[in-house]
N, C-alpha and C positions, 0 to 999 in steps of 0.2 A: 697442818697445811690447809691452806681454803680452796674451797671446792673452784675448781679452773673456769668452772661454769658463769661464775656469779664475779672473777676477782677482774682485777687490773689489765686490762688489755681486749676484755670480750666483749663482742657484740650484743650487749646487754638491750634487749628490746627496752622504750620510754615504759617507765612505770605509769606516768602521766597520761600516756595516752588511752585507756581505757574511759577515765571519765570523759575525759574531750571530746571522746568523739560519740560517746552516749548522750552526752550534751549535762550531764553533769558538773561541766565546771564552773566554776564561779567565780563571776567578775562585778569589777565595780555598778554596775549597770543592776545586774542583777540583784543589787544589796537595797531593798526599799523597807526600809523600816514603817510603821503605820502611821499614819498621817503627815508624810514627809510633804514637804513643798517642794515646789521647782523652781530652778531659776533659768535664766537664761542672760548673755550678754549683750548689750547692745555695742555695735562697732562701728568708728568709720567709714563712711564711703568714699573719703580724699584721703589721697597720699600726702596731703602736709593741710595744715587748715585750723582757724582759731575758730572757738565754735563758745555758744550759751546755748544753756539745757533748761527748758522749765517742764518739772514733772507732775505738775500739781493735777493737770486733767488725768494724766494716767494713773496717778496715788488714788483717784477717787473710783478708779474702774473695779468692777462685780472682779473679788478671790484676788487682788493685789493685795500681800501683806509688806511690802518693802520694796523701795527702790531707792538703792544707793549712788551716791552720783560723785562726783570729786571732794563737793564741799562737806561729804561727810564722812569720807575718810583721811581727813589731812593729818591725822595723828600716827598712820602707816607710815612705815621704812618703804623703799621700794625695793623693789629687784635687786639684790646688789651681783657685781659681777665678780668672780673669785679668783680671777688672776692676774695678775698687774707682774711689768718689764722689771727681771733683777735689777737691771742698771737705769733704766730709764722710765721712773715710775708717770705713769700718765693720771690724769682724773678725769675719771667715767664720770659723764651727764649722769643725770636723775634718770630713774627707770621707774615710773610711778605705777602705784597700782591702779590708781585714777587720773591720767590728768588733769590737770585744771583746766587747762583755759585753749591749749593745742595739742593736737592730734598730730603725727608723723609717717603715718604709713597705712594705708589699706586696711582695716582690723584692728585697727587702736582702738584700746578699749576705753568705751563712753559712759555706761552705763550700765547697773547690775541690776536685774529685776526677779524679785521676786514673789510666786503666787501658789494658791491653790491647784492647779492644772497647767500644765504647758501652754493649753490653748491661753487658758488667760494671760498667762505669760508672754504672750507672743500678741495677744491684743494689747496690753499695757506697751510694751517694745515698740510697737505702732505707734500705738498713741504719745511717746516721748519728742516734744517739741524740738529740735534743735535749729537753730539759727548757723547756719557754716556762712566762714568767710575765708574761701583758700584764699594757697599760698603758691607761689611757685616750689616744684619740687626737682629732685632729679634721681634718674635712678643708671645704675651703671656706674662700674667705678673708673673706666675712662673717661667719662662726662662729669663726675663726681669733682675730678681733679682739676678740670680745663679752669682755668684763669676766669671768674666773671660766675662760675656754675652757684647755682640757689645752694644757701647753707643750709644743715639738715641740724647743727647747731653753732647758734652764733661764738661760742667761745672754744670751736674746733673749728681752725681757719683752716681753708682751702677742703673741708670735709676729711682732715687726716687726724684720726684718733694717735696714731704714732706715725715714723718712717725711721728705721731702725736699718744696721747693718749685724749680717750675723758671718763670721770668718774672717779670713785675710786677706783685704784688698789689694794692699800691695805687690803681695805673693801672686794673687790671682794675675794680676794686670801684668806681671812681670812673666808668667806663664804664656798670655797672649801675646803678646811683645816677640815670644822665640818661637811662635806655634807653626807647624808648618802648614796646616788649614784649620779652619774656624767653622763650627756647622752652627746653624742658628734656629732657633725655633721661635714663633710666637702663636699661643695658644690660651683658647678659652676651656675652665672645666666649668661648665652651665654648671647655673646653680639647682637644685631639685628639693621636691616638695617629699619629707620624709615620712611616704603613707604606709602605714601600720595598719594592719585589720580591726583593731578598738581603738575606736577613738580613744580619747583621754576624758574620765568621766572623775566627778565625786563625790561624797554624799560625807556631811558632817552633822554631827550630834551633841548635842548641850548639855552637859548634865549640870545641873544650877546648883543643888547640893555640894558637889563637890567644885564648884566652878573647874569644871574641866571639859575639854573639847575632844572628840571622838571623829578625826580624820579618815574613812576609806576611801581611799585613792590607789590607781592604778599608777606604779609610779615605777621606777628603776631601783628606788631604796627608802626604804624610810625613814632611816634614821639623819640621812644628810636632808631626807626633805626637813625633817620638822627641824632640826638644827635653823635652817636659814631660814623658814617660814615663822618660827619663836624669836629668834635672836634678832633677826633681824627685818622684819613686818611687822608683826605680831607684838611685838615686845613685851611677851611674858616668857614666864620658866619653861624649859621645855620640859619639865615634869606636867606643865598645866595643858598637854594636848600627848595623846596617843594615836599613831599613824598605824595604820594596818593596812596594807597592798594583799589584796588577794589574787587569784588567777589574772593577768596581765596580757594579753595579748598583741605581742610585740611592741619594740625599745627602740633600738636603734640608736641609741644616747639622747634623743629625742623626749625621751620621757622621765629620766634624770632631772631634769630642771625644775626650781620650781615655775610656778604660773599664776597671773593674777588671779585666775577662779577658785585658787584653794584660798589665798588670805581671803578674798571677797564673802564664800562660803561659811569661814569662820565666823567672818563678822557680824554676817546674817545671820547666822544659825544662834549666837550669843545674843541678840538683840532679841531677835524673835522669842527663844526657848523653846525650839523646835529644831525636830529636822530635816535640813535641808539638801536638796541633791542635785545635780548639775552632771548634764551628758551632753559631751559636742557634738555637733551634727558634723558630717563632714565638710560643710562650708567652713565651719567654724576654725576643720583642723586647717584646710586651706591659708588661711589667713591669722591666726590665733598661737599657731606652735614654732616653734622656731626649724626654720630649710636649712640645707646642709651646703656644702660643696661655695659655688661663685667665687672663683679664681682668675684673673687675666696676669699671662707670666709670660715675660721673653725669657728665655736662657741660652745660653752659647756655652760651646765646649771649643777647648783651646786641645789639638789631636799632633802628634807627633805624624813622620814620615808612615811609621808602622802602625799607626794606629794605636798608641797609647794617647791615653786621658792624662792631657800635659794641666788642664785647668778648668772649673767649672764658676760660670757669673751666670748668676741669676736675678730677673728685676720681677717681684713677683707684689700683687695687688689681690688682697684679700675683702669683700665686703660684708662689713659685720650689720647691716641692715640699720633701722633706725635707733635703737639703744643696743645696749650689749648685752647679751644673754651672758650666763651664768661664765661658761668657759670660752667664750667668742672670739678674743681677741688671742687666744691662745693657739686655736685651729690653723691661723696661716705661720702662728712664726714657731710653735713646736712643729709642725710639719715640714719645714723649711731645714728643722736640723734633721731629715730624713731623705734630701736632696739628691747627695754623695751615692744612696743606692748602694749596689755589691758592688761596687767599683772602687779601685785604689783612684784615688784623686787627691793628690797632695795637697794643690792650690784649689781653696773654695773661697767664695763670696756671694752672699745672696743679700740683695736689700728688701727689704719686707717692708712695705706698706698695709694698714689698716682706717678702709676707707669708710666713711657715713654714707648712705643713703637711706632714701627714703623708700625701704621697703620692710619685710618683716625681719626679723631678725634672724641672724646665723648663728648659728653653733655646732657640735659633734654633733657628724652623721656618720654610722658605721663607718670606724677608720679614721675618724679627724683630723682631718691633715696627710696623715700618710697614704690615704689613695689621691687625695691631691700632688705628693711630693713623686711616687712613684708614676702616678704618667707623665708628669712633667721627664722626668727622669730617661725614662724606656723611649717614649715618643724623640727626644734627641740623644737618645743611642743609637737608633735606626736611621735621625737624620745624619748622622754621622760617620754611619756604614756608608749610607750612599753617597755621603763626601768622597769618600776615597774609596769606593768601588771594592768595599769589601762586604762580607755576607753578614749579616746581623747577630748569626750565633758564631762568628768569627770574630768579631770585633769585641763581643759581650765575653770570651773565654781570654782574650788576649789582656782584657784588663780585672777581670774576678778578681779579689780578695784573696789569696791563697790561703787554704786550709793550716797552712803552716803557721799564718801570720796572726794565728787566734791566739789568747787576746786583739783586736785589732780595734786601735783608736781612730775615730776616721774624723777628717778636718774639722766638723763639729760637735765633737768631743761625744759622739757614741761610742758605747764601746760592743765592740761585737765578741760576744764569747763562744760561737760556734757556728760549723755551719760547712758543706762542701758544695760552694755553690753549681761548680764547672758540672758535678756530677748529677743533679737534679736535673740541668737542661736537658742534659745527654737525654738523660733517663726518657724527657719528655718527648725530645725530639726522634727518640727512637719506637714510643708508643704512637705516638703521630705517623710515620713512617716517612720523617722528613726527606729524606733523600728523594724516595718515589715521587712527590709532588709534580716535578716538571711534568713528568707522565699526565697527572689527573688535570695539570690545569691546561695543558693543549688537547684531552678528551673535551674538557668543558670549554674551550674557548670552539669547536668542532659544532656544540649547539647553541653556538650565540652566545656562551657566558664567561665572563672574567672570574677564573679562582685566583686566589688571594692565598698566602700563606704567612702570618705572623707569629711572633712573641715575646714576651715582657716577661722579667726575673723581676724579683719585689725581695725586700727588708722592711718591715716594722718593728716598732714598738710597743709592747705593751706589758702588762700587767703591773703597773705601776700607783695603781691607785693608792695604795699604802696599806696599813696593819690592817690586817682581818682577824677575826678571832670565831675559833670552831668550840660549841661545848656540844658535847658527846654523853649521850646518859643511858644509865641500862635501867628499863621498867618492870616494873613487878612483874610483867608476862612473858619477861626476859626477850620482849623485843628492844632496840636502839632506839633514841632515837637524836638526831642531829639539830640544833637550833644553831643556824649563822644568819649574818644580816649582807649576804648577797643575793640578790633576789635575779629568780627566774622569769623571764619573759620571750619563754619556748624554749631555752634553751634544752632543759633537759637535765636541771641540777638533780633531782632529788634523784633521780640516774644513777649520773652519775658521782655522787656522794657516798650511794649506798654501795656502788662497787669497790670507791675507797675501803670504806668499812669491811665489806663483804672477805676482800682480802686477807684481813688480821683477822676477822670473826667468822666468817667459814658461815654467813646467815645470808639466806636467800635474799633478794630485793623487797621485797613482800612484808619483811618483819625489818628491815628499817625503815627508819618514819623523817619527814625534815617540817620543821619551821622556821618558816623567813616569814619577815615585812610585818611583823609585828612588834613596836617599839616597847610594848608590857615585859614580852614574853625572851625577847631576844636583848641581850646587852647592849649590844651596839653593831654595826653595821658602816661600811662603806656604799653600797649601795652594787651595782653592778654596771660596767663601763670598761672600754680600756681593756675587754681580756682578759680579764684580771679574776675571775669566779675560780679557775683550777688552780691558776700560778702563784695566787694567794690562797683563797678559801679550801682550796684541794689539798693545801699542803697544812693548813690548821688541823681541818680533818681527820686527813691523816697524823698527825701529833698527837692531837687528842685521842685518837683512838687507840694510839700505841700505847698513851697513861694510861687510860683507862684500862685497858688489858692489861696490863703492869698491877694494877690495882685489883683489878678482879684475880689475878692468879694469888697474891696476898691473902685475900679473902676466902680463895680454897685451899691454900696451904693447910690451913688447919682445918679445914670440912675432911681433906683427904693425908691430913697428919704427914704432910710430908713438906720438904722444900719448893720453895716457888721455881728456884731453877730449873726441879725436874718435872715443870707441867708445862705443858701447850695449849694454846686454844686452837678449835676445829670446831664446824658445824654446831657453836651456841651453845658450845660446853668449854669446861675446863678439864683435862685428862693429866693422868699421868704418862708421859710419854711412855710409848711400846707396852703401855697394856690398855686394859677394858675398863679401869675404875676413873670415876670419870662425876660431875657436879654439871647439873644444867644452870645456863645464865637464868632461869626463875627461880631455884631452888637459890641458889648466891643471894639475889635479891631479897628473899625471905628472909636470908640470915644477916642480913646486914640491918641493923638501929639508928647508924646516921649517914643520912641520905649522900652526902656530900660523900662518900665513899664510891658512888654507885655515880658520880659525873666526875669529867675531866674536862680542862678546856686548856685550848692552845691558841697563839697566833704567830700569824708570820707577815713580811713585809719583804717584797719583790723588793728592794732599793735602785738595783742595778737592771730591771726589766729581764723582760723576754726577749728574743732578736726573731720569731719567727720568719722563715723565706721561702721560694718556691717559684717555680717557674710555671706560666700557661703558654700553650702552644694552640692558636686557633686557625678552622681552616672555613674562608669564608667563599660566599659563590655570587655574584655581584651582575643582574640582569642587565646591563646598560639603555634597553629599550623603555625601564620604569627606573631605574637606579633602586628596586628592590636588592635586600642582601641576605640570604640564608646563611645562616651557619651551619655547616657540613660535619666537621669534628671540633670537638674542644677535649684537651686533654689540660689536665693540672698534676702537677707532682709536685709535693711539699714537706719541707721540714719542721717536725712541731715538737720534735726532740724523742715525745715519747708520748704514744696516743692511748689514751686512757680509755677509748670505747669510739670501735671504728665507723661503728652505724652513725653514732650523734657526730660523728669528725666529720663522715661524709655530708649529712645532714645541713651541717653547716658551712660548710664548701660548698652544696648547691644550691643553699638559698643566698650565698655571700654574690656567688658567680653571677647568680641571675640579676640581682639586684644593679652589679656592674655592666651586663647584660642593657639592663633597659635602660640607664645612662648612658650610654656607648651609643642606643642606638634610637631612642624615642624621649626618654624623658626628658623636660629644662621646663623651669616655672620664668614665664614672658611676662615680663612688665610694658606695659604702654609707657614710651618715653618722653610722650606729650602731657600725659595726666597720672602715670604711677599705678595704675588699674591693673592689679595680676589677671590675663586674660587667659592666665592657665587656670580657673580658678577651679574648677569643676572637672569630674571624668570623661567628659562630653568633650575637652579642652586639653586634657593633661594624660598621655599616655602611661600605663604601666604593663611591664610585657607578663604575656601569659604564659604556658607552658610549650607553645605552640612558636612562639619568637626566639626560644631556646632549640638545643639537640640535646642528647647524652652527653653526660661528660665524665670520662675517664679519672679517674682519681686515685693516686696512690700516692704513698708516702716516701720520703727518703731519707729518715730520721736518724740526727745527731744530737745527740742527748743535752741538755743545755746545762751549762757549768754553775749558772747563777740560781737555778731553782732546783732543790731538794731532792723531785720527783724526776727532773730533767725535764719538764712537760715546759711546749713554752706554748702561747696565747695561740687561739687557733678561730674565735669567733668572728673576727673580720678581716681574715687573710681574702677569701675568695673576691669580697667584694674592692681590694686594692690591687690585684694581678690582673683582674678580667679587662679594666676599659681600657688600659694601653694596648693589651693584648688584640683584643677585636678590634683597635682603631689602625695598630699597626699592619695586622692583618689586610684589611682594606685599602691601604694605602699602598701596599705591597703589590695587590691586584691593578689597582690605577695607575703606579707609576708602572708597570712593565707595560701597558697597557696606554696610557695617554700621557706619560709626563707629568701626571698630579704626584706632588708629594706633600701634601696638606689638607687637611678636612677636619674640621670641628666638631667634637660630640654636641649633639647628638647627630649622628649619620644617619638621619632622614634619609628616605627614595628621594625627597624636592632637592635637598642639597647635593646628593651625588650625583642623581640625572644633570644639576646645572653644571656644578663641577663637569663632568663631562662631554655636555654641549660648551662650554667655555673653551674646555680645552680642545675637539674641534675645530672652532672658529679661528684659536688662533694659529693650527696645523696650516 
């Protein structure tokens, strides 16, 4: 039996964290090999604009070894994008590494320079001629659409990459047709700029002997980068480059993709025979990385006399910026089939639009889609409480899912394999101390302040990235150790992996070891996204490490002359059950001659996902004299089936929460609609909430083991950030309307937008 201390369920302090915060760790930035160059990119400064580049004065300036411009890399793939309509296949525009001749968005990249020092770097960059001649642009995807609006490409008319329906129209319409009210919503989810503490940096190296290229990049995986940075930029073997990710500092699905600075890198780096390295500044990430979120969605619920969900229509506008990022067009219409929520709703229909503008591009941002589909979702269950004058966790119990009805296929063919949802609310609503509220908000309304009480149930999606593969090996010093190709970026894998482990081998965190993000050393790899590191990679692990021990007991059978049945592993040996004679995992090692005895590997593939859910209940306090909002309590209670290590569970619930937190209530990247200028472009511009914008937040679990995954664990990495921002918007709006008759306000909820809100509503008392 393994020591309880170390296995499956404990709060296993980060093994990780010791270096981190010694300052020991090691990230792309860090990696300078001796006499690397620098490069830097040159970008647009128009959102749409045909432009001529003459670099001849800068080629000639003091430490330029190279500047790459369009005309020299036309033998590049571009960006390709990796998801195209089952039925309705569309054709994505060019996504170049260079443009040629026009530029489409704020940060288009122009030119690649590179030199001996940065500074010269940035004098060459200077010195790069360019002739612009804009264009009209447009940004927004209501303006995108209007009849006459600037095209962002000429052979995607009216700027619609698709317009797609997903459900049953008919059903739906035929639902509204007998409804006895109709609640309606229309709502913006601002788009937001996905800031991560490292930038995204990387540094490549040439070895000409072997023509082969040496990738460090801080990325989400390695193995899917170089796949589409070889196969398809690149156009060599992907034997002919090795990716290595070291210490990463946050992802967010953000750093998954690839980016023009890694083919650019290569190709400098090959030329030159040198190496080259490249680190964003955070202007760069501003405008260079791909933003998350930019949704505009009506939707209406079709509501019986009692309050049943007779029908859901939804008209929902996704924009994918000015090319499509890797998974882009994916974001609004997988999200779309997570619409339905915990709710029985027999009648659905959503039409999905994916629209062109002229700004940077979109893709997964923590959640992809499904925190977009869930406040769509929550935000009109509450308008819909208040259609018929019922209470919001009245209305939300009257139509849940029933625990009975698991299996549950819901109109857009999820299937839900677990889950009790009625009883997580409760759970929340009774740590919150829902009842009492009337009390606390006529104390607060006593010194001038409106309290608010809301909350939002949530359903996702995830772990569906596909096959993961775990090998597992026991080292001459009889420690483990773990090589998979899902990479960490904070999570907390090598954690908890080794707790995995820990379980069947009874070995402290200490004496197992992991490596990721090395395409040499590791087979292959999905990358990390999606949730998907436990509900796949956790459960290879664990397979692996059950052969493996399978194997190793083999191996002492005859150390200890007896049958394999009757031995156990504990504490980094093999014993005879119920007595003292006993073989250390170093001593096995030694006795083994081929190695391939001493690893195992497994893999597994989520097919049928996680269904992760969970309710937030938040209680906000709303100054009306500034339209300032505190938040007073947040509670969360969640289903994640079976929590593997409650410290990093929490961990990850308060940094999801916050994240939802500063969307809710400060952050949206603003484009200028006259000229396409992101005027959020900087910190000085762009808010992100600190520790102080937050409160505590209550967190426990109410876990139903999930049917579809092995361990029962379902995906837990971006629950917090899809529960939080309907929760704190309903919250607020809860306050207002008892309060003025507001039943509407747009993320982010600014003190400027609720003070008006509020003086509006006022004026027309």
């Amino acid at each position: 039996m393994a020591p309880v201390k170390f296995g499956i369920g404990q709060s296993v302090r980060r093994k990780e964290d010791d270096a981190l915060i010694r300052g020991k760790g090691r990230y792309t930035d860090d990696h300078a090999p001796p006499g690397a160059l620098h490069a830097l990119m040159l970008r647009s400064p128009h959102a749409h604009a045909t432009y001529r580049i003459d670099a001849s004065r800068a080629r000639g300036l003091p430490g330029v070894a190279l500047i790459l411009a369009a005309a020299d890399v036309v033998d590049l793939g571009g960006l390709p994008c990796q998801f195209n309509l089952p039925d309705q296949p569309f054709t994505a525009p060019p996504y170049p590494i260079l443009p040629r001749d026009e530029v489409r968005h704020v940060g288009d990249a122009v030119a690649f320079v590179v030199a001996d020092t940065v500074e010269h770097a940035r004098d060459a960059l200077e010195a790069l001629e360019v002739e612009w001649r804009p264009l009209a642009s447009v940004v927004g995807v209501d303006n995108a659409v209007k009849k006459g609006a600037p095209q962002v490409w000429p052979d995607h008319a009216g700027n619609l990459l698709f317009d797609v329906s997903i459900g049953d129209k008919n059903a739906t319409d035929a639902a509204f047709a007998g409804a006895h009210a109709v609640a309606e919503i229309s709502i913006v989810n601002p788009r937001v700029v996905t800031n991560y503490m490292e930038t995204r940096a990387a540094v490549c190296e040439y070895d000409a002997r072997h023509d082969r290229l040496t990738l460090t990049v801080g990325s989400q995986g390695s193995h899917r980068l170089r796949e589409i940075l070889c196969r398809s930029v690149l156009k060599i073997p992907t034997e002919k480059m090795r990716v290595i990710c070291p210490d990463v500092g946050g992802g967010f699905g953000t750093k998954l993709f690839p980016y023009r600075e890694y083919a650019l890198i290569a190709v400098a780096s090959k030329k030159l025979r040198k190496a080259v390295k490249w680190t964003a500044e955070r202007s760069d990430h501003f405008v260079g990385d791909s933003q998350g979120r930019d949704n505009v969605t009506t939707a209406r619920m079709a509501l019986a006399q009692d309050g049943r969900f007779l029908g859901m229509d939804v008209d929902l506008m996704g924009d994918m910026g000015a090319y499509l990022s890797t998974f882009g067009p994916y974001i609004p219409y997988g999200g779309a089939g997570m619409l339905p929520g915990l709710y029985d709703i027999q009648a659905f229909h959503c039409r999905v639009r994916a629209v062109f503008t002229n700004t940077v591009p979109v893709d997964a941002y923590r959640g992809a889609g499904r925190p977009e589909a869930a406040y769509v979702v929550e935000r009109l269950v509450d308008a819909a409480a208040r259609k018929l004058g019922m209470t919001p966790d009245a209305i939300r119990r009257r139509n849940f899912i029933s625990p009975k009805a698991m299996p549950y296929r819901t109109a857009t063919g999820k299937v839900y394999d677990s889950g009790d949802f009625a009883a997580h609310m409760k759970r929340a609503q009774e740590i919150a101390n829902w009842k009492e509220f009337p009390k606390r908000a006529k104390a607060a309304k006593k010194r001038g302040l409106v309290r608010g009480i809301g909350l939002a149930t949530y359903v996702e999606v995830c772990g569906t990235m596909g096959r993961e593969r775990a090998d597992v090996r026991l080292n001459a010093d009889g420690d483990v150790t773990v090589l998979i190709g899902t990479q960490s970026s904070g999570q907390g894998h090598a954690t908890a992996y080794a707790q995995i482990i820990a379980d069947q081998f009874g070995l402290p965190p200490e004496r197992i070891h992991m490596i990721q993000g090395d395409t040499d050393l590791v087979v292959s790899g999905l990358g990390t996204g999606g949730s998907s590191s436990i509900p796949s990679g956790g459960v290879s692990v664990e397979r692996a490490t059950r052969k493996l021990g399978a194997q190793l007991c083999e191996i002492a059978s005859e150390a200890l002359e007896t049958s394999s049945a009757d031995l156990e592993i504990s504490d980094g040996s093999v014993r005879i059950a119920g007595t003292d004679r006993s073989v250390s995992f170093a001593d096995l090692a030694k006795r083994v001659t081929d190695p391939s005895k001493l690893t195992a590997n497994e893999s597994f593939s989520s097919a049928d996902g996680t269904y992760p859910n969970g309710t937030h209940v938040v209680e906000v306090e709303i100054d009306p004299a500034t339209g300032k909002i505190g938040l007073i309590n947040y509670v969360v209670v969640d289903d994640f089936g079976m929590t593997l290590n409650p410290l990093l569970l929490a961990g990850q619930i308060h940094g999801g929460t916050m994240q939802g937190i500063g969307q809710a209530l400060m952050e949206q990247a603003v484009y200028d609609a006259a000229d396409g200028q992101l005027v959020t472009g900087t910190f000085m511009d762009y808010a992100l909430p600190r520790a102080a914008d937050g409160t505590s937040i209550t967190f426990e679990t109410r876990n139903v083991p999930c049917a579809t995954n092995p361990l029962g664990v379902k995906g837990a990495g971006e629950a917090g950030a899809i529960g939080s921002c309907p929760a704190v918007i309903n919250a607020i709006i809860d306050g207002l309307w008892r309060e003025y008759g507001i039943d509407h306000i747009d993320m982010p909820a600014t003190p400027e937008r609720v003070w008006t809100a509020i003086r509006e509503a006022q004026r027309h008392d």
